[in-house]
N, C-alpha and C positions, 0 to 999 in steps of 0.2 A: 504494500500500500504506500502510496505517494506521503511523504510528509513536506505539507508546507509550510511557508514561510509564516511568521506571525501574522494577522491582518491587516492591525495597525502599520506594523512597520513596512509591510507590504505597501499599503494606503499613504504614506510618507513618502517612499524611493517613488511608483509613481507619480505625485504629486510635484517631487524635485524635476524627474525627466519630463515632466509632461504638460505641467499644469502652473510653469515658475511664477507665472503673473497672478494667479488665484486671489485673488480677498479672502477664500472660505472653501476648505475642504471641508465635507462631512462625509464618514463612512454611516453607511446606513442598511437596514437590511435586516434577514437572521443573522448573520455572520455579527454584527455590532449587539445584537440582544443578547446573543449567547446561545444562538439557537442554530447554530451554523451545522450541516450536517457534510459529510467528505464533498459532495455533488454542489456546495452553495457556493455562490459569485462573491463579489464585493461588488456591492452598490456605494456610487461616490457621487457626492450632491456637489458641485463644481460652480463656484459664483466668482463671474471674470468680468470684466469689462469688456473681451473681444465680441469684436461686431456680429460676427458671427452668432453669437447664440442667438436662440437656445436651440440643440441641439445634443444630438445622443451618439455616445461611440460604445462599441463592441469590441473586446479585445482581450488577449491574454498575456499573462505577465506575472513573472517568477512562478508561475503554476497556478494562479489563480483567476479563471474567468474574470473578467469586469464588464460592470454595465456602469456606462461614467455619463449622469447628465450635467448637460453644460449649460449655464443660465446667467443671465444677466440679475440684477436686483429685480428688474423692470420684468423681467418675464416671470421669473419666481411669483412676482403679484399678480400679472397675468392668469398663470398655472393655476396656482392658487384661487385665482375667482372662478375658474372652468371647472377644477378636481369638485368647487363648494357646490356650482350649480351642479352637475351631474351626482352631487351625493355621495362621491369617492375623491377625499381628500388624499390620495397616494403621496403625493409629491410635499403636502404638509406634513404628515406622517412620518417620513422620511426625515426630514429635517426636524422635527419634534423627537423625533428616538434618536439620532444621527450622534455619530462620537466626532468629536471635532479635530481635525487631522492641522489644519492649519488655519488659524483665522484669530 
């Protein structure tokens, strides 16, 4: 069986390679509750200023799946009015349980 890396620190070395401009990493997910099972991702809540967001990448790194959304301030409130009207706050959720990697 595969042993990985920590998550956190996982969630860190990413965030150096990948994400240097960040205002705000948060890991989030089961993998931050403690509920992480061998088969769980890291979900990473990414708050930047690039123009680009908001915006979602898929990827792996040091052995652990990622699902990384990328957001602005302005789209997070966005996200946030959409997840409230449709009745699934996902993306508050996320950031309301989220361990805070940098910020």
């Amino acid at each position: 069986m595969l042993k990985r890396s920590e998550p956190l620190e996982v969630a860190k070395r990413i965030t150096s390679e990948h994400y240097q401009h960040a205002q705000l990493v948060l890991m989030a997910g089961s993998v931050a509750r403690g509920e992480g099972t061998p088969t769980s991702d890291l979900d990473l809540v990414i708050v930047t200023t690039n123009s680009e967001a908001p915006y979602r990448e898929s990827f792996v790194a040091y052995d652990w799946p990622v699902e990384a959304f990328i957001h602005t301030t302005e789209s997070l409130e966005t996200f946030f009015k959409s997840d409230a009207e449709r009745r699934r706050p996902s993306l508050a959720n996320m950031c309301h349980e989220g361990l805070v990697v940098v910020g």
